[in-house]
ROVEXTOR-198569 format. One record per residue (C-alpha): residue in three letters; x, y, z. Coordinates in steps of 0.25 Angstrom, whole numbers, plus 5000, padded with zeros to 4 digits. Example, Ala and Ser with C-alpha at 12.3 -4.5 7.8 and 13.67 -1.06 7.14 Angstrom:
BEGIN
ALA504949825031
SER505549965029
This chain:
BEGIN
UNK465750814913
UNK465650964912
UNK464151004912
UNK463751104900
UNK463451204912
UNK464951194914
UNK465451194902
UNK464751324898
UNK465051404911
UNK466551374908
UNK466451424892
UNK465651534896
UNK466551594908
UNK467651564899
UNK467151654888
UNK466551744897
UNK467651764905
UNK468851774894
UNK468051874885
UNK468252024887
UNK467152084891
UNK466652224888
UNK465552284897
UNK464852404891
UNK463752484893
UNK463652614900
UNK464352634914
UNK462752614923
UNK462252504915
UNK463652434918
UNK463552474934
UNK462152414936
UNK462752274931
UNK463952274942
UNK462852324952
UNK462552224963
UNK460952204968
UNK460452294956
UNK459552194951
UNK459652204936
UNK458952134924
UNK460052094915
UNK459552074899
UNK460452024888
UNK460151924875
UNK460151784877
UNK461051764865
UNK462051824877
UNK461751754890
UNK462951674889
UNK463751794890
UNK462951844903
UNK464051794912
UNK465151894907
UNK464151994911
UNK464151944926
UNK465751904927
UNK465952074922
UNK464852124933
UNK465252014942
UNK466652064944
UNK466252214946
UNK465252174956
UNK465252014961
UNK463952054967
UNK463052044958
UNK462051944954
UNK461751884939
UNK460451804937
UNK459851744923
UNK458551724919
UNK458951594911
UNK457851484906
UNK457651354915
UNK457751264902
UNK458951194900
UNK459851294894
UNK459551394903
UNK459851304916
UNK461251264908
UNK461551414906
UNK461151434920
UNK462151324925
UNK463351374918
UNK463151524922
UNK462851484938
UNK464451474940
UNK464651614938
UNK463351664948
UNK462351694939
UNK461251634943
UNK460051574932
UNK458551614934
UNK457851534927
UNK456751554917
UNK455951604905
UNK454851684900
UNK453551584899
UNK453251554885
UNK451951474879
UNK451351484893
UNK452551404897
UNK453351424909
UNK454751444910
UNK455151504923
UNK454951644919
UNK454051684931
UNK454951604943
UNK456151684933
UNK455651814935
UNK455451814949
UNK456851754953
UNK457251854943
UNK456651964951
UNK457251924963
UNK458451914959
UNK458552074954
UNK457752094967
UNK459052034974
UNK459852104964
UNK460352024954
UNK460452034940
UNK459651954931
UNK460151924917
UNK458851894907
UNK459151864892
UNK457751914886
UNK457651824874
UNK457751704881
UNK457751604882
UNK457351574870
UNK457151694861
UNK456751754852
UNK458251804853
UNK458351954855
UNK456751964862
UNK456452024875
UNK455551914882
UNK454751994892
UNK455351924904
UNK456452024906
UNK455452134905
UNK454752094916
UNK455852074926
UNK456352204923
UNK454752274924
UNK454452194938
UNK455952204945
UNK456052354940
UNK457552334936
UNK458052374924
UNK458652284913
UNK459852294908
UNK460252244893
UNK461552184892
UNK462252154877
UNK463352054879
UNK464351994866
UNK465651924867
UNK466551834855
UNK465651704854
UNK464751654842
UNK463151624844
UNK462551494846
UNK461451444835
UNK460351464847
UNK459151564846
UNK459751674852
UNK461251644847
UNK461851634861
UNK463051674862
UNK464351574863
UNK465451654870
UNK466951634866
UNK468151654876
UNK469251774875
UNK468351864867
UNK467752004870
UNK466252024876
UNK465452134877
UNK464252174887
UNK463452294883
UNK462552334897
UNK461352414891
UNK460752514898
UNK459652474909
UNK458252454903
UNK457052484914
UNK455852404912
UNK456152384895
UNK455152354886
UNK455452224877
UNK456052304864
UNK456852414873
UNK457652294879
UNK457752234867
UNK458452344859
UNK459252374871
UNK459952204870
UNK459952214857
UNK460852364858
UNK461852294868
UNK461952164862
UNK462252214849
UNK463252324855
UNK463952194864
UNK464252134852
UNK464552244842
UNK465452264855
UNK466152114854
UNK466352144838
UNK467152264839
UNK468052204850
UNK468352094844
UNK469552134834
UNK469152104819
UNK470152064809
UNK470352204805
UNK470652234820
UNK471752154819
UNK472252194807
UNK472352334812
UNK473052304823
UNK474052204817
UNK474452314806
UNK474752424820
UNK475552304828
UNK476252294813
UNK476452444813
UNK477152464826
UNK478452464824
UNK478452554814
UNK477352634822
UNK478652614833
UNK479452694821
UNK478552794817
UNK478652834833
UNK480052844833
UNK479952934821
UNK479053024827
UNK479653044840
UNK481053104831
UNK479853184826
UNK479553224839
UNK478153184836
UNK478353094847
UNK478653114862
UNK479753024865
UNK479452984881
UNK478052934875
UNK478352864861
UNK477952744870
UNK476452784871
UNK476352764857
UNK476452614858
UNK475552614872
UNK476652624881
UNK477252724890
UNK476752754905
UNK475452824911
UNK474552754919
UNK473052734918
UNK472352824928
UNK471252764937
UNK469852784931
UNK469152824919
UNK470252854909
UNK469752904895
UNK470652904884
UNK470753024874
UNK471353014860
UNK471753124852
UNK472653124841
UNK473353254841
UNK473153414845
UNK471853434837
UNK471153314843
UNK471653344857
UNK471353474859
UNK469853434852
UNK469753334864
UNK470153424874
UNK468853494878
UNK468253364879
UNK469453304889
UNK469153414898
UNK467653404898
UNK467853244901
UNK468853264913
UNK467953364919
UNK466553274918
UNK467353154923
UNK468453194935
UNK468653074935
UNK469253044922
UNK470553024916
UNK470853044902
UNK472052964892
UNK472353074881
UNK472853014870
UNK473553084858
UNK474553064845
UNK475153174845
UNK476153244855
UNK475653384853
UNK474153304857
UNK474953254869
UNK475353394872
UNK473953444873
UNK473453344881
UNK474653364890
UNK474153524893
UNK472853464899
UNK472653504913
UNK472253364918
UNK473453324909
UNK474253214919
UNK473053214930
UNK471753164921
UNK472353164907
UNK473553074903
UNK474153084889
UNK474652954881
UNK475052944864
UNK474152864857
UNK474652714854
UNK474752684840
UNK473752584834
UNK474552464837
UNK473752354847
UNK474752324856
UNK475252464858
UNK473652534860
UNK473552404868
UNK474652444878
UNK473852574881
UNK472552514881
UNK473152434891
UNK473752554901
UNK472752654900
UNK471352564899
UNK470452694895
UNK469152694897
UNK468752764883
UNK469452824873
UNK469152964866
UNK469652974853
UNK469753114846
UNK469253144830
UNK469753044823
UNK470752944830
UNK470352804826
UNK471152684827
UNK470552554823
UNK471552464834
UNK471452564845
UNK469952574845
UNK469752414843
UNK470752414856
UNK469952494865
UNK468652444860
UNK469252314866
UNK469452364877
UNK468152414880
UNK468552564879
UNK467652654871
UNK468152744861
UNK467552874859
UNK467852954847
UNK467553114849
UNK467453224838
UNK467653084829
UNK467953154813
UNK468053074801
UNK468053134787
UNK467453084778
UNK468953054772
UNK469252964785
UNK468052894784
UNK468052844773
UNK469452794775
UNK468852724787
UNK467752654779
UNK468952584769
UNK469552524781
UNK468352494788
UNK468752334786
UNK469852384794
UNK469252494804
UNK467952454805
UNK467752414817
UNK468352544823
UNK467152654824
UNK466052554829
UNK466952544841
UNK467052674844
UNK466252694857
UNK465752824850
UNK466052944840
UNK465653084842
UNK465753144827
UNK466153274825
UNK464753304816
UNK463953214807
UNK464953194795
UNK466053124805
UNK464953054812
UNK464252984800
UNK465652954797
UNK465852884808
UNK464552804809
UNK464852754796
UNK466052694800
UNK465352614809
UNK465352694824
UNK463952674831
UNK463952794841
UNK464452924834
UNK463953064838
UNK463953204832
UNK464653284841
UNK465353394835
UNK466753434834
UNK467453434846
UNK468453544842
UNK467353644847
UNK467353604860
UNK468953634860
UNK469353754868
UNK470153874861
UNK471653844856
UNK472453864867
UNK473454004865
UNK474754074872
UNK474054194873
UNK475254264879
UNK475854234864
UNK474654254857
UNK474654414863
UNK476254414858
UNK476054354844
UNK474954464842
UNK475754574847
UNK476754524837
UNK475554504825
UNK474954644828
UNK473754664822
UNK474054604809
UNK472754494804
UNK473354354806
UNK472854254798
UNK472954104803
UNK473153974795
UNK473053874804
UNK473453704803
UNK473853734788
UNK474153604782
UNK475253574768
UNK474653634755
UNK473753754764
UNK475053854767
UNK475153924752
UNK473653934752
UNK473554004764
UNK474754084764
UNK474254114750
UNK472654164756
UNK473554254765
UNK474254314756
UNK473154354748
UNK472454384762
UNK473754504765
UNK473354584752
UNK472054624760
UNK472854624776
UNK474254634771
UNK474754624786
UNK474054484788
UNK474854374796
UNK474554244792
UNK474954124804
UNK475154014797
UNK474953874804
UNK475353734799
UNK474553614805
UNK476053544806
UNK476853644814
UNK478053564808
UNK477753624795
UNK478053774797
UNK479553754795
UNK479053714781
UNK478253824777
UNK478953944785
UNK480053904775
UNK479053894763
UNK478354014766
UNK479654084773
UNK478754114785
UNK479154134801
UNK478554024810
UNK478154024824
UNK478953884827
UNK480353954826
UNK480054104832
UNK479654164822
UNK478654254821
UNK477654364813
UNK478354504811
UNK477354604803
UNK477854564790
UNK477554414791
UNK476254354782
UNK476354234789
UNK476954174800
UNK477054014802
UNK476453964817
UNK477253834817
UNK477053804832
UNK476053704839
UNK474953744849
UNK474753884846
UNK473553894835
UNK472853944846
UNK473654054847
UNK473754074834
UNK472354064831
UNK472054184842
UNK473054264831
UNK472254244820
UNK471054334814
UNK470854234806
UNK471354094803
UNK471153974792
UNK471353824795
UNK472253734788
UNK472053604781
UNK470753664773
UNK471153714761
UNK472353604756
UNK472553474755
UNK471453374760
UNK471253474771
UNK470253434783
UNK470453554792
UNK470753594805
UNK469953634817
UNK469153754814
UNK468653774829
UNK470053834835
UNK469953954826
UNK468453974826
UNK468453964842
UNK469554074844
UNK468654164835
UNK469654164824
UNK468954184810
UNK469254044803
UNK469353984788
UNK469653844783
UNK469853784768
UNK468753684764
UNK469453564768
UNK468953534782
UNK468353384781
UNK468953364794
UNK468053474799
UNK466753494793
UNK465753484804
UNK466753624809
UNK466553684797
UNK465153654795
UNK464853704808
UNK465953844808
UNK465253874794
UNK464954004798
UNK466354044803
UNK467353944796
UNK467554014783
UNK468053914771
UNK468853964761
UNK469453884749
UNK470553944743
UNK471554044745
UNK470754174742
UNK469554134750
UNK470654104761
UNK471354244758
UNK469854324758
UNK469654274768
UNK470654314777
UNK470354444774
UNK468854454775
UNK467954434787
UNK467754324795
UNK466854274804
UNK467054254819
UNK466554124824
UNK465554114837
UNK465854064847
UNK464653984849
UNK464853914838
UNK466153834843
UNK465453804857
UNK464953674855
UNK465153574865
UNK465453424857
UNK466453394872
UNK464853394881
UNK464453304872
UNK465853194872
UNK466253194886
UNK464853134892
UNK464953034880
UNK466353014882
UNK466052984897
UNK464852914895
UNK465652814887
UNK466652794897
UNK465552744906
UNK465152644897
């Protein structure tokens, strides 16, 4: 007959050993657990000491050298738990704080006990045992810690199980689930209220750990609806690729396919969607490469004009690889999970996918969101679907906000650690420019006054070219450079308006008003033209605006319309040198009055000093 000892030590290494197991905590407190002969008091709840042996199997198989003890009571529960965990090589001391003026081994406990760390083992003590109160530091603990001089280390640990009706609702572990152990950081000589607060923070966060892990019905959901969508998500590719949207040698990558290999090391996955957002994280991928030489970087993007950026790094090929985004579909993100096994993902602004961040919280890889934006528009637009997104910002790792509104946005939806930050589109460095065209295209302007629109959207072009026609009744020789956000759509209006466009050779003589730049790349260059310049999807539509730091860091007087939701920590802090205008006669006067040149000093704040140690800091964990 199988004793009870026996039948435990197989259910518990079964559970054990068939959940997956997530070990978290920062990169030290970690090391000093897979330390042999460092001599270290271990503390962790009662309600999880059945779980204490996943703890040893992790550190066992980084260093089989160390040694667990536990201080377990001498009645007969204890000596039964001590029997079914003696197998596995963690040895019982047994033990209890005297209670009444009864004795219960404490004394003979905490001598072997300090021998033991002596010899350098580490010795496991559940504080509110053996008998409660649950979740109350007995002073035993306390005094191993003050005499040995070793510091105690709190440990949060979870898995999928259900508690049992006993005083501190031990826990019952169930096979093939997920686990999480949270290792605090080490305590010296902790009064009784310090260690508590410090269980409790890990305990909770291991199973707030567990519960976002485990996939809800919502999870499920979601990802049934993408593995649905594929084929036609397979179609909509196709269509793209005619429309050259698409590059054809890596269609493949979209459904986490295609070659590349993972390179040794720390790899840290970057995500942007398309030009805006990468060249936004540009100043903070070259700030991480250069604090960590050894790191290497996956940049992610949607787009192939993004792809195309990246591809221009220097490290490009050496230290930074570039792959297309998988779409939201499980098996595809899946398949790059699978190759590339990042060791945290970077996302950019406001790139959320519910399936993709459940996946690599699975995983165990930390998903960071930087110069994170959400209007208040997209917010609420999360909050109706929170049944169905819930869960998504409370497992982001962190978000840094671009100012107050879009953190409070993102606090209410749920994510814990959200910081103010600041836009990280001052950190950017200048658009880049041909300046070998640049001094043709103003040898060809002359001194004439150019006016730039730039990223105009549908609905703005008549009101524009309208404010500059009033604008050439005080500076008849004014040149006007339109330039539409889509550069797809300056066939359209070079045929509406009869205007000559940069895309097909055309170009500015001395009777041209305006003259269409239709090309991709060169707002730089055509910024450096301007003497003065207004930015596009502001003044029609539902608006939302563009980056008003690219004009203002080349010195370039600049003026928006009042639609910039997307951008009002910018404008509220360019108010003296972003000029607002409503209409098209404030637009034309405008033009033609004075304008403030920006300082410098004012665009020279540094948001990237602030993400890349957090960035790395994360990565440790």
């Amino acid at each position: 007959m199988i004793s009870p000892a026996r039948m435990i030590h197989v259910w518990l290494g079964a559970c054990l050993r068939s959940t997956h197991w997530n070990v978290g905590g920062t990169k030290q407190a970690r090391a000093l657990l897979t330390q042999a002969d460092q001599g270290t008091v271990l503390a962790l709840w009662h309600r999880s000491l059945t779980l204490a042996p996943a703890l040893w199997f992790w550190a066992q198989a980084i260093e089989p050298q160390v040694k667990l003890r536990v201080l377990i009571s001498r009645n007969a529960d204890g000596r039964l738990i001590a029997d079914a965990i003696r197998p596995w090589g963690i040895i019982g001391i047994h033990g209890s704080t005297s209670r009444k003026g009864k004795d219960k081994g404490g004394a003979a406990a905490l001598r072997i006990a300090l021998r033991e760390l002596k010899q350098g083992a580490f010795v496991a003590i559940t504080p509110d045992g053996p008998r409660g109160p649950a979740e109350e530091v007995q002073p035993g603990i306390l005094v191993l810690s003050r005499i040995s001089r070793r510091p105690i280390i709190p440990l949060g640990m979870a898995c999928n199980s259900i508690r049992l009706p006993s005083w501190d609702g031990l826990t019952f572990p169930f096979p093939f689930g997920r686990g999480s152990v949270v290792v605090g950081e080490p305590l010296i000589e902790p009064d009784t209220e310090t260690l508590r607060v410090a269980l409790n923070a890990v305990a909770e966060q291991a199973e707030a750990n567990v519960r976002n892990q485990n996939l809800s019905v919502m999870d499920r959901l979601w990802g049934g609806v993408g593995s649905l969508l594929a084929p036609a998500l397979t179609i909509m590719l196709r269509v793209r690729l005619k429309r050259g949207r698409e590059l054809p040698d890596r269609l493949r990558e979209r459904m986490g396919l295609g070659g590349g290999q993972r390179p040794e090391g720390t790899l840290l996955w970057i995500h942007a969607a398309s030009v805006g957002e990468t060249l936004c994280a540009r100043p903070l991928l070259d700030d991480l490469l250069e604090k960590r030489p050894d790191l290497h970087v996956l940049f992610t993007t949607a787009t192939v004009t993004g792809a195309e950026i990246v591809s221009r790094h220097p490290e490009f090929g050496r230290r930074v690889s570039h792959r297309f985004i998988p779409h939201d579909v499980p098996r595809w993100f899946g398949r790059f999970l699978k190759r590339w096994k990042p060791d945290g993902a970077v996302f950019v602004e406001s790139e959320l996918w519910p399936g993709i961040i459940a996946a690599c919280y699975r995983k165990a890889i930390p998903v960071m969101l930087v110069n994170g934006r959400l209007s208040d528009r997209s917010a609420r637009r999360w909050k109706k679907a929170a049944s169905l997104t819930g869960r998504m910002f409370s497992r982001l790792s962190w978000v840094a906000a671009r100012g107050p509104e879009d953190a409070a946005h993102f606090r209410s939806l749920g994510t814990k650690a959200v910081y103010e930050d600041g836009d990280l589109k001052q950190d950017a460095p200048p658009l880049s420019c041909d300046f070998a065209e640049l001094e043709r295209l103003q040898a060809v302007i002359g001194n004439r006054p150019v006016f730039v629109t730039a990223s105009t959207h549908p609905g703005e072009e008549e009101l524009v070219l309208a404010a500059a026609a009033l604008a050439r009744e005080k500076q008849p020789d004014l040149l006007t450079i339109l330039i539409p956000r889509h550069p797809k759509r300056g066939e359209e209006l070079a045929s509406r308006f009869d205007l000559p466009r940069r895309s097909v050779g055309q170009e500015p003589n001395h009777k041209t008003h305006c003259w269409i730049a239709d090309t991709l790349g060169e707002l730089g260059l055509f910024y450096r033209l301007a003497n003065c310049c207004f930015l596009g999807n502001s003044l029609a539509g539902k608006g939302g605006g563009h980056n008003p730091f690219e004009p203002l860091r080349l010195g370039i007087p600049t003026a928006t319309g009042p639609l910039m939701e997307n951008w009002r920590e910018a404008v509220s802090l360019l108010h003296d040198y972003l000029h607002i205008v409503k209409d098209i006669d404030s637009l034309s006067q405008w033009i033609t009055g004075p304008h403030v040149t920006p300082s410098p000093a004012v665009l020279q704040r540094s948001v990237v000093s602030r993400l890349s140690p957090r960035i790395l800091e994360t990565l440790e964990r």
